[in-house]
C-alpha positions as CSV (number, residue, x, y, z in Angstrom):
1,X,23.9,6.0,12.0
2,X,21.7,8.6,10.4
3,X,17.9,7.4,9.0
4,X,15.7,9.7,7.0
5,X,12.1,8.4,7.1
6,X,10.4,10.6,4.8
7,X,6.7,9.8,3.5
8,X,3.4,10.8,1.6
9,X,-0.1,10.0,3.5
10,X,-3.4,10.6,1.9
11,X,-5.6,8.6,4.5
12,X,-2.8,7.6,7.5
13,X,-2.5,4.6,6.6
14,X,1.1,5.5,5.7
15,X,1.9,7.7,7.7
16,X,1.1,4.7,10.5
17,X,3.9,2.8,9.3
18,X,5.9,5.7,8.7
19,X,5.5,5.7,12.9
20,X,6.4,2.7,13.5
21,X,9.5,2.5,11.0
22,X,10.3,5.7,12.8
23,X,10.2,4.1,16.1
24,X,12.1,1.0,15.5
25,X,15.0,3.2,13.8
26,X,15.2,5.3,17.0
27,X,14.8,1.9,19.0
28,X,17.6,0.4,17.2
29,X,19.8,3.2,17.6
30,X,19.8,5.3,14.6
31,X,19.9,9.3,14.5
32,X,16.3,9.8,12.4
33,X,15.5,12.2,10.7
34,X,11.2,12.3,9.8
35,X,9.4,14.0,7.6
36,X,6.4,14.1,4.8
37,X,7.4,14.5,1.2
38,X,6.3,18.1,1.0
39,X,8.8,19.2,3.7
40,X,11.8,16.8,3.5
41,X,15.0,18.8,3.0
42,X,17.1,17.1,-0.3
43,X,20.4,17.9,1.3
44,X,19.5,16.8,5.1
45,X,17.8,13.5,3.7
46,X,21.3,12.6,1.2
47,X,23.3,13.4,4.2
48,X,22.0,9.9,5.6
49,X,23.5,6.6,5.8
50,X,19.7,5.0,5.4
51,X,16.8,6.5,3.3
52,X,13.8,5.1,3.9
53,X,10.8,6.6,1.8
54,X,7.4,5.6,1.8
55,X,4.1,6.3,-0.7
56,X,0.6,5.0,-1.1
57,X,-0.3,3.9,-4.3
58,X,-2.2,6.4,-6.4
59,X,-4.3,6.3,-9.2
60,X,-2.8,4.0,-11.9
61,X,-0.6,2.8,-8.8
62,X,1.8,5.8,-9.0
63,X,3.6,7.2,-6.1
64,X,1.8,10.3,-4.3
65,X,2.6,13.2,-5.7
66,X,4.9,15.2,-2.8
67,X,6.6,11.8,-3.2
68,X,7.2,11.8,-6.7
69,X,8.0,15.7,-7.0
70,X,10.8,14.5,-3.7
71,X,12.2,11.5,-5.2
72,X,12.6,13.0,-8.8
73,X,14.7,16.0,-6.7
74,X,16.9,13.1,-5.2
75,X,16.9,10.3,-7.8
76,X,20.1,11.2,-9.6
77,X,22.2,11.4,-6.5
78,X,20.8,7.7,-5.0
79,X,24.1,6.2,-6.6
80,X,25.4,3.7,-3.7
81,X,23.2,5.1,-1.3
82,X,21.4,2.5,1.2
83,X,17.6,3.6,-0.2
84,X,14.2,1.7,1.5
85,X,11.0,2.0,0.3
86,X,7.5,1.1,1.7
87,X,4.2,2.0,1.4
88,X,0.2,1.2,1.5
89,X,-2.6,0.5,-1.6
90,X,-6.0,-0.5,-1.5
91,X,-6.5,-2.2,-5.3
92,X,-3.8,-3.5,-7.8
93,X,-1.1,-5.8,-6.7
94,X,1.8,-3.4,-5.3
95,X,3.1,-2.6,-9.2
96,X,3.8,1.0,-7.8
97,X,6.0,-0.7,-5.3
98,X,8.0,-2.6,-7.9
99,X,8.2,0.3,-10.4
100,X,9.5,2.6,-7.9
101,X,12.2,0.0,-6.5
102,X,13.2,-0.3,-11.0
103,X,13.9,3.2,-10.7
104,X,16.0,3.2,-7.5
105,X,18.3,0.1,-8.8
106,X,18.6,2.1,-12.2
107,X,20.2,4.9,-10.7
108,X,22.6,2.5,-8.7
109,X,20.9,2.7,-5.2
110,X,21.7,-0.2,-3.1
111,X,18.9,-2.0,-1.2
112,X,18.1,-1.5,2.4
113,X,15.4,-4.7,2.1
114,X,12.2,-5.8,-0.1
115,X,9.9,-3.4,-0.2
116,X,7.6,-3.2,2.2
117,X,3.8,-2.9,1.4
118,X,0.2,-2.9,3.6
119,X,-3.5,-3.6,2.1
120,X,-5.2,-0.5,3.4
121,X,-5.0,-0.1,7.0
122,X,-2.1,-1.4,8.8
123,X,-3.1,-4.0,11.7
124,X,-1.2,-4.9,14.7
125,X,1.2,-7.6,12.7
126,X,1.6,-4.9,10.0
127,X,3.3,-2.4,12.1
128,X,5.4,-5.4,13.7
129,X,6.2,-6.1,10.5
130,X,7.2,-2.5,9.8
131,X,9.4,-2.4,13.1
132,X,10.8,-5.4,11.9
133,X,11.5,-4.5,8.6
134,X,12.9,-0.9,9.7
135,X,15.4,-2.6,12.3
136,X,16.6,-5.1,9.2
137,X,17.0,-2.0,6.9
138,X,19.5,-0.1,8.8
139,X,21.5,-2.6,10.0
């Protein structure tokens, strides 16, 4: 099975559970394909059976903005693809979380799980948590 883990990371924290999402796909078996935002190739990343994509909140709680530039190149063709998203925040309540996960079911993308989100720097149970959610997500 073929995972793209792509993500945004303004202070590590996620790009740390990018990691360990990373590691758990590979663990579980899949082909994974990881990346930042910036870089991500559209076509490599549609190719997948699982997208997994993950932003911290920004400002206003809004998606980072190699993430939003990435996911507005993708969003159209999500239709019936398996799409996971995850991400870290420091204040609010995770709205940037539920408005990006709005957007993928409007375009018709099918769940890979809840998404996933961390207060500020992931602990040890966090990145279980990430493993665990990342080996649920591509099954």
């Amino acid at each position: 099975m073929k995972v793209a883990v792509i993500y945004a990371s303004t202070t590590g924290n996620t790009e740390a559970m990018a990691n360990a999402i990373c590691e758990s796909a590979k663990a579980s078996g899949g082909d994974v394909l990881f990346s930042t935002a910036d870089s991500a190739v559209q076509a490599d990343v549609l190719a997948c059976d699982v997208i997994l994509l993950g932003s911290p909140a920004m400002g206003d709680e809004v998606l980072e903005d190699s993430m939003e530039e990435f996911f507005t190149g993708i969003e159209s063709s999500l239709n019936g693809k398996k799409v996971g998203i995850f991400g870290s925040y420091d204040w609010g309540d995770g709205q940037w979380l539920r408005d990006w996960n709005d957007r993928l079911s409007s375009v018709g993308a099918v769940s890979a799980g809840e998404p996933l989100m961390v207060h500020l720097t992931p602990e040890d149970s966090d990145i279980e948590n990430c493993k665990n959610w990342a080996s649920a997500a591509i099954k």
